[in-house]
N, C-alpha and C positions, 0 to 999 in steps of 0.2 A: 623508655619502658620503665614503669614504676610498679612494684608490689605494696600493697597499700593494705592495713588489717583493717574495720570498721568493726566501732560498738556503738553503741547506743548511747555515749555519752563522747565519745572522742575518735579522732580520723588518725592512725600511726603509718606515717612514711616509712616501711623497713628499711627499703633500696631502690636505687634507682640506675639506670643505664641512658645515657643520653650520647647521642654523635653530633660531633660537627660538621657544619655540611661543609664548610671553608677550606679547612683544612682536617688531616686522615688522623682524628685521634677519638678516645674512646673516655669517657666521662660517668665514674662510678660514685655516687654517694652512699651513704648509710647512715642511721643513727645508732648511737652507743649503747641501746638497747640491744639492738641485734648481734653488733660488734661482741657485746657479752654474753651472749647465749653460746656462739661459736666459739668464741677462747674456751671455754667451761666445756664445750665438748671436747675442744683439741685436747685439753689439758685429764680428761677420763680416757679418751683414746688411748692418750700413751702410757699412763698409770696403769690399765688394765694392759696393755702394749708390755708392760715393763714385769705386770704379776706373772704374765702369762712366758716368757722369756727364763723369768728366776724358777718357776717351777719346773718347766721342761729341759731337764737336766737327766746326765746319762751317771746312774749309780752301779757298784758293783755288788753284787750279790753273794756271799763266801759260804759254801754248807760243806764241811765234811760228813762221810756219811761210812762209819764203821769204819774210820783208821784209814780209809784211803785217802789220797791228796785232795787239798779241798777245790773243790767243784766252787766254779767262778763262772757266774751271769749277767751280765751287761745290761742292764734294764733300765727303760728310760722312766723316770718319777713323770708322769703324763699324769691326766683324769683317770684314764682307762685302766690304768695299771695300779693307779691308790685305790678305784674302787674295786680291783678283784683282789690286790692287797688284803686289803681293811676286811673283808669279808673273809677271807682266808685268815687273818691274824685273830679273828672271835673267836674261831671255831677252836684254833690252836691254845689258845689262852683260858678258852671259858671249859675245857674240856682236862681229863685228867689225859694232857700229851706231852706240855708242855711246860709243866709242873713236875720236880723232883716226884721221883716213886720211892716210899717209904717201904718198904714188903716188911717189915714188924708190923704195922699199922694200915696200911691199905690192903685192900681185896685184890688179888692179880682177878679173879674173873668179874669186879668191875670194873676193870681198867682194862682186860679186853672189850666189853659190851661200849666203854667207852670208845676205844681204839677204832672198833668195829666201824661205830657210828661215826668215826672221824673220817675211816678210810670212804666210805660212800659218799658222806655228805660233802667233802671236796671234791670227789669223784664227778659228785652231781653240780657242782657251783664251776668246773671246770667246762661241763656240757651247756651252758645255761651261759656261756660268755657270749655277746653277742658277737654276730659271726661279722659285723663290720666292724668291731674292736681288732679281728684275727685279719682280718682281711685289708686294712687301711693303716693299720699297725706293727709292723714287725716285731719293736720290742714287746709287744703283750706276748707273742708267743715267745717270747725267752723266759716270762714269768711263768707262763704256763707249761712252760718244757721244764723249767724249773721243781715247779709243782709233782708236774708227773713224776721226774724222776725223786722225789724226798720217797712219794707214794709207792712206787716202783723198787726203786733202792732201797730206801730206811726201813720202810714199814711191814712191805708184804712179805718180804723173808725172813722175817721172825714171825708172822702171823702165820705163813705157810710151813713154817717149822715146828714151832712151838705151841700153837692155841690150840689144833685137834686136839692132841696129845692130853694137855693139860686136861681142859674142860670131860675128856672120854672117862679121864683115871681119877678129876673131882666128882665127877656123880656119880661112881661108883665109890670112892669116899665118904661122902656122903649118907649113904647107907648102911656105910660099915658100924658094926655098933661101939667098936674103941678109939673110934673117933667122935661117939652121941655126944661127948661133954665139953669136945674142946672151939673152940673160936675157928670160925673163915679162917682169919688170918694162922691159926695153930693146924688147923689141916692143912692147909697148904705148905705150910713148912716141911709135909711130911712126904710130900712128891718127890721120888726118887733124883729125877732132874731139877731141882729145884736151885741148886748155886748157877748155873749153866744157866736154866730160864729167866733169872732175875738178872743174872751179868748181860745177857745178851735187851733182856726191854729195858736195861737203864743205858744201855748203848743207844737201842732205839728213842729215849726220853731226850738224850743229850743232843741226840741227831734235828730233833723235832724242836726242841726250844731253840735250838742254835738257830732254826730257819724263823721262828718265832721273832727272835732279835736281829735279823738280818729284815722282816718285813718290817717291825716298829723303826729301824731305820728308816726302812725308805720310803714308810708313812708320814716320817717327823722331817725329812729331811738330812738324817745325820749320817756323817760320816764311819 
């Protein structure tokens, strides 16, 4: 049995299989064309073999969250997990979360409107995982058990403390007239809870970058 390619200018023998009828042996030719198509494949087999191995690797995940001991997640660096990562560490970084809070110089109600938009919009990129990432994956859901509790833990107990409150007693601020001259930032100074409300969202800030640099770990690979 021979497989044979034909062009229009030349007949290539790939391989051949021949039996002896004499004696029980089995008879394989090829040419060194073929021989090196196949080395070149074996030799991306394993290289992609060998990427695919150094990637999927089990990292730890460390978040303290408001002075309790820190919370430790076991998460494997997979595909599925760098791209709910990566999409979680934007939101973290490109938003005011996970960036130092100034309160001389920042707005605390736009760094709720900001917060706000962080707490949904992870909310929503957690709902939006596909459900055979949760389902053929275990460690994803360590990431996203993860996720929930920074959300749960960090976040919404100082937004469920703290933001009514402010936001009720700023626009009534607002209005008042011996406040018409001075800055965002000089009104807000003048909320009675005001040492309390900024100690407690730069607890939450530190909570939130801390998980910010725990994902760019385990986007980058590092320890």
């Amino acid at each position: 049995m021979a497989i044979i390619m034909k062009d229009t200018a030349a007949t290539y023998d790939i391989f051949s299989i021949s039996l002896e009828a004499h004696q029980p042996a089995i008879t394989i030719t090829s040419n060194w064309w073929f021989v090196g198509v196949v080395a070149v494949l074996i030799i991306v087999y394993f290289l992609l073999k060998k990427r695919c191995s150094k990637l999927a690797k089990w990292q730890s995940l460390e978040v303290e969250i408001s002075g309790t001991p820190k919370i430790t997640y076991k998460v494997e660096r997979n595909y599925e997990n760098l791209y709910i990562a990566n999409r979680i560490h934007i939101e973290l970084t490109t938003r005011k979360a996970a960036i130092p809070i100034d309160e001389n110089h920042d707005s605390i109600e736009e760094v709720y409107n900001s917060w706000y938009k962080l707490f949904n919009i992870i909310r929503d990129e957690i709902k939006t995982v596909p459900g055979k990432y949760l389902k053929d994956h275990d460690p994803t859901e360590a990431l996203v058990g993860l996720t929930r509790k920074i959300l749960n833990d960090g976040l919404r107990p100082h937004l469920t403390e703290h933001q009514a409150k402010f936001r009720k007693w700023l626009d009534n601020a607002k209005t008042e007239h011996k406040y018409k001259d001075l800055s965002p930032q000089e009104i807000q100074k003048q909320y009675p809870d005001f040492e309390n409300l900024v100690k407690s969202m730069k607890e939450v800030n530190t909570v939130l970058a801390n998980y910010a640099n725990e994902l760019d770990k385990l986007i980058k690979g590092k320890k």
